[in-house]
Structures are given as structure tokens and as C-alpha cells.
C-alpha positions as CSV (number, residue, x, y, z in Angstrom):
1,X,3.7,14.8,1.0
2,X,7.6,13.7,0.0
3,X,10.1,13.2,2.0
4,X,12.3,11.4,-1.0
5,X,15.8,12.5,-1.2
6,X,16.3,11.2,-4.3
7,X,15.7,14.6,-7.0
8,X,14.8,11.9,-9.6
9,X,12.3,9.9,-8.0
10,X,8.8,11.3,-8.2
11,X,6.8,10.9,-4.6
12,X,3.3,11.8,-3.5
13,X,1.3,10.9,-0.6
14,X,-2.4,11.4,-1.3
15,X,-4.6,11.5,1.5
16,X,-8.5,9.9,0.5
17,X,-11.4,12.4,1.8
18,X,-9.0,15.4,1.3
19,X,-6.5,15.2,-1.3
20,X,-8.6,12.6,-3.9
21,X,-12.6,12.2,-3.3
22,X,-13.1,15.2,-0.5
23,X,-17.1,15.1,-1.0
24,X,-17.1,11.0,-0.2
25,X,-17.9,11.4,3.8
26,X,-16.4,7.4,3.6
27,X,-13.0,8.2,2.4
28,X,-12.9,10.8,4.6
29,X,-13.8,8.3,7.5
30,X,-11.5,5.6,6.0
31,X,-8.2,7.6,6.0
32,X,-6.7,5.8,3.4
33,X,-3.0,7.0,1.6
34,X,-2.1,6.2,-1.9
35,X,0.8,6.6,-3.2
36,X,2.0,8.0,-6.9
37,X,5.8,7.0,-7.2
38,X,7.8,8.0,-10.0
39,X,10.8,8.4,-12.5
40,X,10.2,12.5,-13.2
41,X,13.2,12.5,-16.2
42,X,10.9,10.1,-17.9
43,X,7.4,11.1,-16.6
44,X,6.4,7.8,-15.7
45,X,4.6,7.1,-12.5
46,X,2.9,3.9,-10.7
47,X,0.0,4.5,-8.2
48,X,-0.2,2.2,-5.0
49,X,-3.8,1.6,-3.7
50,X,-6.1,3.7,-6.6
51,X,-9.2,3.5,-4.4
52,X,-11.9,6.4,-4.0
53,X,-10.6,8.9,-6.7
54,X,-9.3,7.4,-9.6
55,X,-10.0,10.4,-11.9
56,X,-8.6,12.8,-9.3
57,X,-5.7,10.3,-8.9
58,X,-5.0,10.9,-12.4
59,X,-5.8,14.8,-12.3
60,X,-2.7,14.9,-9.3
61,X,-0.3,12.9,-11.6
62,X,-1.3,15.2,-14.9
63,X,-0.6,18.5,-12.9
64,X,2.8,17.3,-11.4
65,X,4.1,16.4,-15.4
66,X,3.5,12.6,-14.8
67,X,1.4,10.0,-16.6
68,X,0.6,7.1,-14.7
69,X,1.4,3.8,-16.5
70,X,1.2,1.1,-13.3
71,X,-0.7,0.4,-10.7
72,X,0.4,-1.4,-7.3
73,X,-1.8,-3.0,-4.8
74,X,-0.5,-3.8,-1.4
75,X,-3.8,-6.1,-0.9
76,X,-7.1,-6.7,-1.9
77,X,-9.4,-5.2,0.7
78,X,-11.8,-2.8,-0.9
79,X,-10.7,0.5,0.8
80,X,-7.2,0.1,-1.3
81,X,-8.2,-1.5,-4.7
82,X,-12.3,-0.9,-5.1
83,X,-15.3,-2.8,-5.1
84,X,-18.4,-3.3,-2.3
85,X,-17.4,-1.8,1.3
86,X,-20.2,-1.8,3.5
87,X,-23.2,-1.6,0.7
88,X,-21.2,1.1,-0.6
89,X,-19.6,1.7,-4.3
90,X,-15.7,2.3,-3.7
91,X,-13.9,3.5,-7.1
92,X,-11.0,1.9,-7.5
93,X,-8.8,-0.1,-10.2
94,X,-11.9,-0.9,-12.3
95,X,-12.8,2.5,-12.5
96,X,-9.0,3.6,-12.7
97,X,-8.6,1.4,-16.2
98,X,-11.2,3.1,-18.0
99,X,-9.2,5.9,-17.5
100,X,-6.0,5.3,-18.4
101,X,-4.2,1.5,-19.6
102,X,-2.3,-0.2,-17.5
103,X,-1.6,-3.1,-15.3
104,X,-2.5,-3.7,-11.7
105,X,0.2,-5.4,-10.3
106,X,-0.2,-8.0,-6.8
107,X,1.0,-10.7,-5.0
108,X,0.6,-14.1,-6.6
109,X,-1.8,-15.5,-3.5
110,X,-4.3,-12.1,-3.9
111,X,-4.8,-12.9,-7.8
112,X,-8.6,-14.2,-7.4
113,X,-9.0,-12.1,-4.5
114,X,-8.1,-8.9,-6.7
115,X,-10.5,-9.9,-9.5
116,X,-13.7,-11.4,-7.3
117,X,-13.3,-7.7,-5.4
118,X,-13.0,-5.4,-8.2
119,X,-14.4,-7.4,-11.5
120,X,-11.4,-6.8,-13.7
121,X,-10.0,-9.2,-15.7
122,X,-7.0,-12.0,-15.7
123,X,-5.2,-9.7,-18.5
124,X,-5.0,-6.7,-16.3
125,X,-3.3,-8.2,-13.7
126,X,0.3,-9.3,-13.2
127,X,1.1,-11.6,-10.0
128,X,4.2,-11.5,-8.5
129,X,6.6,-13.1,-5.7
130,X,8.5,-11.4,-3.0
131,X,11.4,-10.1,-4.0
132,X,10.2,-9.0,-7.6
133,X,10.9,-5.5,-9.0
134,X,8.5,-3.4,-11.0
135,X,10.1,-0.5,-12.8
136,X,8.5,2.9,-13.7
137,X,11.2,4.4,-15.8
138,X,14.5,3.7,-14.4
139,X,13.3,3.7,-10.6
140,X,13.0,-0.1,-9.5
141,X,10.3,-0.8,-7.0
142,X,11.3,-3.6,-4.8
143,X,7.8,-5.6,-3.9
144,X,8.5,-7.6,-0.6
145,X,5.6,-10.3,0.7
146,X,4.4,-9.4,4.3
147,X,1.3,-12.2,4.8
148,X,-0.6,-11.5,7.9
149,X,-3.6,-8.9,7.2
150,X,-4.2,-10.7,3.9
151,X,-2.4,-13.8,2.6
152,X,-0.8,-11.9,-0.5
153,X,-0.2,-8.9,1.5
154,X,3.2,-6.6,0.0
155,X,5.1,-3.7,0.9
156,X,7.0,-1.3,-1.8
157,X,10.6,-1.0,-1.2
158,X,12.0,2.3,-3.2
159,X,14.4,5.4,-2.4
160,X,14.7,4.1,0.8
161,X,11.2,4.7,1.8
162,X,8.5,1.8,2.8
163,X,5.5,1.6,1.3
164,X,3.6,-1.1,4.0
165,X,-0.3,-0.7,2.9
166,X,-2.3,-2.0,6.0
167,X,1.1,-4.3,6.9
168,X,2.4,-2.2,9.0
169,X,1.3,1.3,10.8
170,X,3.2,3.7,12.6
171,X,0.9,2.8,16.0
172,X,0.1,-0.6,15.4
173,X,-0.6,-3.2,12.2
174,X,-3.2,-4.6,10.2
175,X,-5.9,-6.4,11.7
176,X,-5.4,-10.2,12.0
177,X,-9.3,-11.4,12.6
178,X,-10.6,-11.1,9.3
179,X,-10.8,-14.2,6.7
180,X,-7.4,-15.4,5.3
181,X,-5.6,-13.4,8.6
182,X,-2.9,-15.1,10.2
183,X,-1.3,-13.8,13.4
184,X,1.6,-15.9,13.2
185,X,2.3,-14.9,9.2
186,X,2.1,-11.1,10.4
187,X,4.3,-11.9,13.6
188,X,7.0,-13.5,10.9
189,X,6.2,-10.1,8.4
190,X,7.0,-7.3,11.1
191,X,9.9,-9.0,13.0
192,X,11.7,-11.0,10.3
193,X,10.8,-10.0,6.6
194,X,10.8,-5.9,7.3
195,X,13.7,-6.4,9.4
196,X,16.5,-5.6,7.1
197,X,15.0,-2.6,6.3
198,X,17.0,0.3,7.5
199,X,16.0,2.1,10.6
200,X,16.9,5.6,8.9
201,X,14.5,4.5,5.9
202,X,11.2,6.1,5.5
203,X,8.1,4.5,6.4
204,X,4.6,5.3,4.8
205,X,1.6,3.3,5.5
206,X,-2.2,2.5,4.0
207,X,-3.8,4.7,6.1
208,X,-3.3,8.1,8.8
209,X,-4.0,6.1,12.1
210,X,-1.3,8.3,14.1
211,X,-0.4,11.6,14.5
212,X,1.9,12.2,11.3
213,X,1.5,10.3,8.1
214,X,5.3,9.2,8.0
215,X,8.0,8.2,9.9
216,X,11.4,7.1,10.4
217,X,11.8,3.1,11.0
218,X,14.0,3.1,13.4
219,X,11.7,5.8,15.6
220,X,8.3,3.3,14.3
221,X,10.5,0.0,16.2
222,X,11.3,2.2,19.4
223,X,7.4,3.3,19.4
224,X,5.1,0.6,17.8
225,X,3.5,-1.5,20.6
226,X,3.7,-4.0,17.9
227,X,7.4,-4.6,17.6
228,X,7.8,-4.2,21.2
229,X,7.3,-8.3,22.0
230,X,10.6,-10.6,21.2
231,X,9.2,-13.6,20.7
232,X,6.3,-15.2,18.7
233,X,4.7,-17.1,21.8
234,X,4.7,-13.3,23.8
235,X,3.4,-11.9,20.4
236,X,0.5,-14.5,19.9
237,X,-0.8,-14.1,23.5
238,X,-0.7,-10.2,22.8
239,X,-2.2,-10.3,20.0
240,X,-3.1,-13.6,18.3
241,X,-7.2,-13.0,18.4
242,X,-6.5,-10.2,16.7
């Protein structure tokens, strides 16, 4: 799915159990989206969250004209990057380098957290702060910190579309009970840093938890029961255990 205005960026929206991996019964249960963004005059595209398919990540990219050169992880929770989920072997970035070279790109406080899950090394991965830009061709990618799920937690910022991994969802957010959550980080993420993004931008989150896989921002703040509390005290008591 695209919904990119922009004739030169490159956009796909992969779902995992249909569109990548559609014989893995987990994916399919897991819902996940990754994303292939892309400059198409140069043919250069960045993946967000390679987990499940890898190969048939690559495949999608190949057929479309595009090689993929980057990779871009919103956080380091198996279903998005790879690595152990439940007993059970989750291809991701690991599997996704023996393909192809390139760098997996994350927040400076999910370094560790990025190798200890997936066993790559410290030379495949660049960290980054909020506000850095990774470009694929001459299409910056804005990478913006939203702490809360995860401590190193980003959204993608490009061609006026949002990119939020498990930050936010179009009906709800990331959970905020697991180890290294923090309810009042992801209070701080959804009402202050993704504020100043435009209401008529485009979101796209980590996984299908809602009827369509996309929608506008503006219509996600009139809708989300998340954004719906205007203080952090009201928030926390809504939704501070997680």
C-alpha cells in the first residue's frame, strides 16, 4: 500500500503473514508492517522493521526496480528486528545481512538491545539521536525519538507520512508494562514530540491492529482513546500500569 504523493519517493507497506512470510502461522498472528521507502530515480530503498521475510523483503524491493541499501528499526522487540519470540526463530536483520550489505540503523539507547536480540555486530549498526536524517538517495528520512514502549523507541518522518513502529497505533499505542516501558516517556511521545506533526500527514504504524492500515493524523487525534486525555496525571491514571 502507498498513499505517497510525492512521484519520486518509493513507498510500500508490507503486511507479515501475507505479503512477506505467508506460510509462518506467527507472522500471520503478529500483524506486523514493514516498510520499504525509497528514492525510485536512483533505486535506492531503506526497509523499516525487516522481521519474518527478509528474503521476500528483498524479492518485493527487486521486482518494484529497487535495491535495498538501509535498514531502519523503530525498536528492538523481536517481531520488528528478529531474534527469539516465544521459543520461536523470527528472521530478521541477521538473516536480512546475509542477503544483502547494509546498515541497521537505531536509536542510540536500543544499541545493546539491537545486538543482544539479534546477534549482529557493533559494525552493522549505526546509533542515532532524535532529530537525525538518514538519506536513501535524495529522500531524507527524518528519525524522531518517541521513548515509552522501548527506551530507544523512533518514528520515521518522510513525504509527509509517519512511520511510528509500535509508538503509536491508529486505536491505541504500544504497550507500557514491559521492561524498560515508561508510561510517562510515552505520555510525553504522543502529546508533545509527534505533536508538530501535521494533522493532514499520513500515519502508518508497526502493526494492523484497526480496521485500515493507514490513516490521516488529524482523524487518528479525533479517534485514538489515547490522545483523548489532556493532561499527564488524567493519562497516567488511564493508563499508567499499562
Amino acid at each position: 500500500m502507498s498513499l505517497v504523493n510525492d512521484d519520486r519517493v518509493y513507498f510500500r507497506q508490507l503486511l507479515a503473514g501475507r505479503d512477506i512470510a505467508a506460510d509462518n502461522r506467527m507472522a500471520r498472528q503478529m500483524v506486523n508492517f514493514v516498510y520499504l521507502i525509497g528514492d525510485r530515480d536512483t533505486g535506492e530503498c531503506v526497509v523499516v522493521d525487516p522481521a519474518w521475510g527478509p528474503a521476500d523483503i528483498v524479492n518485493v524491493a527487486a521486482a518494484d526496480g529497487m535495491r535495498i541499501t538501509g535498514a531502519l528499526a523503530s525498536h528492538y522487540h523481536m517481531d520488528h528486528i528478529g531474534g527469539s519470540l516465544m521459543g520461536q526463530a523470527v528472521d530478521g536483520v541477521r538473516e536480512l545481512l546475509e542477503i544483502v550489505g547494509l546498515k541497521v540503523h537505531c536509536h542510540r539507547d536500543e544499541l545493546e538491545f539491537v545486538r543482544k536480540t539479534t546477534g549482529i555486530s557493533e559494525s552493522d549498526v549505526v546509533a542515532h539521536d532524535s532529530g537525525d536524517t538518514v538519506m536513501v538517495g535524495a529522500i531524507p528520512i527524518e528519525l524522531i525519538h518517541t521513548p515509552g514502549h522501548t527506551p530507544g523507541s523512533q518514528c520515521f518522518f518522510v513525504a509527509d507520512c509517519l512511520v511510528s513502529g509500535d509508538t503509536l497505533f491508529l486505536d491505541g499505542c504500544g504497550r507500557t508494562d514491559f521492561p524498560g516501558s515508561d508510561p510517562e516517556a510515552m505520555y510525553d511521545s504522543l502529546h508533545n514530540r509527534l505533536a508538530r506533526i501535521p494533522d493532514e500527514s499520513m500515519l502508518f504504524p508497526g502493526h494492523w491492529y484497526a480496521p485500515e492500515p493507514a490513516a490521516l493524523m488529524g482523524d487518528t487525534r479525533r479517534s485514538n482513546y489515547v490522545l483523548a486525555p489532556r493532561s499527564k496525571e488524567t493519562w497516567l491514571a488511564m493508563f499508567g500500569s499499562g
